[in-house]
N, C-alpha and C positions, 0 to 999 in steps of 0.2 A: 356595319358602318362602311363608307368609304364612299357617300354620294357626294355630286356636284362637282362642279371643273374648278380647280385652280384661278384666281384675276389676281395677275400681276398689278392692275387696275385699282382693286378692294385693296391689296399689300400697299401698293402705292398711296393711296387714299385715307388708310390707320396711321401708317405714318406719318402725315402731314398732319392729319389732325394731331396725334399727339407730341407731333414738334411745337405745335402751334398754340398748344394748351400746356403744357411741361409735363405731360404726363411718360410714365417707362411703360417702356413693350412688357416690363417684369413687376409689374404695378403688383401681382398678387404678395411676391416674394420683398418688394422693395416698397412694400407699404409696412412691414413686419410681421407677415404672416409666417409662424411656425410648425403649422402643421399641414400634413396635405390638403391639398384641395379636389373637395371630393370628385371633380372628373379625374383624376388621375391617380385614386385610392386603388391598389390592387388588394385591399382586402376585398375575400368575398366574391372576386372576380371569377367565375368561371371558364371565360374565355373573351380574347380580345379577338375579335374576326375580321378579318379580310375577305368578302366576298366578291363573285361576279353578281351582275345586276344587268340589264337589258342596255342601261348606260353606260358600265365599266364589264364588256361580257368577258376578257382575259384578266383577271385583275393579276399584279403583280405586287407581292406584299414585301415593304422594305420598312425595316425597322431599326430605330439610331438612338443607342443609350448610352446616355455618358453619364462619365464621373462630375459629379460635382462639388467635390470634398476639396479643401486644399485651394493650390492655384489652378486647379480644374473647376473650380464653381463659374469662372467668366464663357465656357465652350457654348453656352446654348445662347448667349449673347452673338458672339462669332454666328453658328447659325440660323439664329433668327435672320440676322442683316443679311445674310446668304442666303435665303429660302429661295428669290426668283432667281439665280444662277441655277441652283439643283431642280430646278421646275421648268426652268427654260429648257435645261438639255435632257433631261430624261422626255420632257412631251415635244417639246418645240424640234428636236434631232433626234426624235425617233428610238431611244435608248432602250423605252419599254412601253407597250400599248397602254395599260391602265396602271401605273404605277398609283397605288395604295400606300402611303407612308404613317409610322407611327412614331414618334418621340417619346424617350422615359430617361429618367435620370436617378445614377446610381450612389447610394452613400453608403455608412459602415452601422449595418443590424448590431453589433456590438456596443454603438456609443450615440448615435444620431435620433434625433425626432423623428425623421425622416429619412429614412433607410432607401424606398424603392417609389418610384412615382412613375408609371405607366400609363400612356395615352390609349387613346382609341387611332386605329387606321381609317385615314381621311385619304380626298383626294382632293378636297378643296379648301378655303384657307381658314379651316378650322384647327389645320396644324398649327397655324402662327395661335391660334386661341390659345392650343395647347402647351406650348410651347411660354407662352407668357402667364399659365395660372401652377410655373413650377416655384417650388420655393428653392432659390439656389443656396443650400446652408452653411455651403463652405466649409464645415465639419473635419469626421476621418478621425480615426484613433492616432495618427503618428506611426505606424509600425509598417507601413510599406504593405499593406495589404487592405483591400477594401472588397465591400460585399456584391463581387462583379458573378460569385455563384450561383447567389442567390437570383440575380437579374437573370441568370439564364435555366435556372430551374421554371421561374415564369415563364419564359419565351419556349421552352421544352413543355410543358405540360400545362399551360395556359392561354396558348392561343390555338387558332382554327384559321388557316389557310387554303383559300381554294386554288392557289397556283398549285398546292402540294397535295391537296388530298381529290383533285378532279385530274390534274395535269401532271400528275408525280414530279412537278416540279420545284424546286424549295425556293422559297425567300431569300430576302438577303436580310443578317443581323450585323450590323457594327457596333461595334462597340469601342466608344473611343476613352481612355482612359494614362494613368499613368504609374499603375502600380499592378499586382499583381491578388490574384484573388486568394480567401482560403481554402483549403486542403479536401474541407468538406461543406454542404450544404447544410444547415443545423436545422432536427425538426425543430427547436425550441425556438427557431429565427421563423420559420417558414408560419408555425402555428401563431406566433406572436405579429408578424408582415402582412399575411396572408390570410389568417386565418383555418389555416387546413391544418389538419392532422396526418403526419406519415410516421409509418413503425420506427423509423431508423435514420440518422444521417445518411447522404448521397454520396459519397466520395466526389469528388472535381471529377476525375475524370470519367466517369460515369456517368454525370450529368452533360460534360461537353460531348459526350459521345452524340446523348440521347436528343442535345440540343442540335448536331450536326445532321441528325438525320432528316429534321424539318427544315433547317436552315443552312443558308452559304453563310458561315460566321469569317469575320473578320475583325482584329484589335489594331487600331488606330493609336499610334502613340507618338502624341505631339511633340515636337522641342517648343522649349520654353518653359512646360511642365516642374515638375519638382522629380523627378528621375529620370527625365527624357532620357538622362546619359546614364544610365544606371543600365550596365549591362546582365544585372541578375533579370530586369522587368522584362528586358526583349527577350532575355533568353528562356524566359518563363512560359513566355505567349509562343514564341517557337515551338519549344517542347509540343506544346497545345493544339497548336494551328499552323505548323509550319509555312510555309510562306504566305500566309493568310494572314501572319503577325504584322504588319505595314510603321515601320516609321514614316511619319512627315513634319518635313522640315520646317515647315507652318502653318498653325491652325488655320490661317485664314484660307487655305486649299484645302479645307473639308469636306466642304460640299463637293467642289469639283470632285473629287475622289471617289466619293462615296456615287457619283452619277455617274464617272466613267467606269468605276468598276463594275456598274449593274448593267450598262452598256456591253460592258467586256463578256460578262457573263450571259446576258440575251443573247448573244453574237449577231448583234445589231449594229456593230462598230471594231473596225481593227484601232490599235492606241495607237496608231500613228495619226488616223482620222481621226479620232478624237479627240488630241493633241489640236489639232489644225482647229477644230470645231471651238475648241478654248479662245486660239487665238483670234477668229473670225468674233465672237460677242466681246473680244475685249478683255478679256479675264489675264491678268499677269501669273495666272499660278500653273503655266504650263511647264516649266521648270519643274517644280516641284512635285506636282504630280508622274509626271515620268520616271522621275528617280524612284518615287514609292511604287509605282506600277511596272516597272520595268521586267520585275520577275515573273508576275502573272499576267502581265501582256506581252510575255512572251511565249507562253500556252496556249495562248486562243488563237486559233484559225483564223484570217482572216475573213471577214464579213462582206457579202454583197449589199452595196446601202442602198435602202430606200428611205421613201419618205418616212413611211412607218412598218412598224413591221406587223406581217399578215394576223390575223383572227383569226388563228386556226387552232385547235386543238391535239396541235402534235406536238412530240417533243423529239424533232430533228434538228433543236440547233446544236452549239455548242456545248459540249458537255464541261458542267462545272466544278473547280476543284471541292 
């Protein structure tokens, strides 16, 4: 997966129409569909691929799964309406040469219809497709814990990456969310989600080891949330991802976030530039993305800007946490 260019054009263009008609961007989920929709079934999935192709020859694979249990079921709304800012600055400022993006959204293997829903890696606006055939359930057991494990035993042993396995380079995984996950990986979740068979539960942190190896992970935790201020959640993800745990002070700077930090990470942008790059298209969330980024754009070297950054197949940029 991951052909054809992004049109702000064709985004532009869906939307009118379905303003026009009364139709939702989320028509699969807001027509009353309770079960997944088989583009984004991860049973049976063997691998979700990010490839290079003679169109996208560096691909760059970023991948964004949220919660959507609780008062997290509205975040892929937030992002849909955000897609041309995160598409403007990752292509249009040079962030990343072929950014490849995938969308998945997480709920609770314990109690939900709908546990895990994983897209395919696009690079053009089959994302918004994807993104509007999720079912957002709203769901979650109540207990401050939801199955963000399991999303990442997928993203650990279910996808294929050419930034990483041509370029030793890893991904980016966000995950934006507002609680904290369980203990361990269940084979009886995984066999039951998924499909597969493994001998044994995964402990957490054996699996976020195993997920770190392919990916730059990062946890997103919004205010406004239902624990935003619960300092057991931050300090949960800490423990996990140390400063890779990011609060932000409002959803609606997700996107921006989630491009300046892949930016930060190419080392195709210092955050002072890319602060400046915010305020040049307009975007009021240059406030709040600094504050979230402040610790990890304080690590990064800064960047000589170009337009975009070179086609080459070396790995002398910045090194990432």
């Amino acid at each position: 997966m991951g052909s054809g260019i992004w049109s702000t054009d064709v985004y532009d263009a869906a939307k009118s129409y379905r303003r026009a008609s009364g139709k939702s961007a989320f028509a699969y989920s807001d027509g009353g569909a309770r079960t997944v929709h088989p583009s984004l079934d991860p049973r049976g999935v063997t691998a979700r691929e990010s490839r290079d192709s003679a169109e996208h020859p560096e691909s760059v694979a970023i991948a964004v799964l949220f919660d959507v249990t609780g008062s997290m079921r509205n975040v892929p709304r937030v992002l849909q309406e955000k897609l041309p800012q995160l598409l403007g600055l990752l292509l249009r400022k040079g962030y990343a040469t072929d950014p490849q993006i995938m969308f998945g959204a997480i709920g609770d293997a314990t109690c939900d219809r709908v546990p895990l829903q994983v897209g395919q890696f696009e690079s053009d606006n089959r994302m918004d497709e994807h993104l509007g055939n999720m079912v957002l359930e709203g769901g979650g057991g109540g207990q401050m814990t939801e199955s963000y494990e399991l999303a990442m035993y997928f993203m650990a042993r279910h996808t294929a990456i050419d930034c990483h396995e041509k370029r030793g380079r890893r991904g980016y995984l966000f995950i934006i969310g507002d609680e904290m996950a369980y203990p361990q990986v269940k084979r009886r979740e995984v066999r039951a989600v998924l499909g597969e068979g493994i001998a044994e539960n995964v402990p957490l942190a054996g699996i976020v080891d195993e997920v770190r190896q392919k990916w730059d992970t990062y946890f997103l935790l919004p205010a406004g949330s239902s624990h935003a201020k619960d300092p057991r959640v931050l300090g949960f993800w800490r423990d996990l991802l140390g400063q890779n745990a990011i609060e932000l002070d409002d959803l609606d700077a997700a996107c921006e976030t989630i491009a300046l930090t892949v930016g930060l990470g190419e080392g195709t942008v210092d955050l002072d530039e890319a602060l400046d790059d915010l305020r040049e298209v307009g975007s009021d969330a240059a406030a709040t993305v600094s504050k979230a980024l402040v610790r990890i754009g304080a690590d990064r070297a800064p960047a000589t800007r170009s337009a975009l950054p070179a086609r080459t197949g070396t790995t002398d940029r910045v090194t990432r946490l």
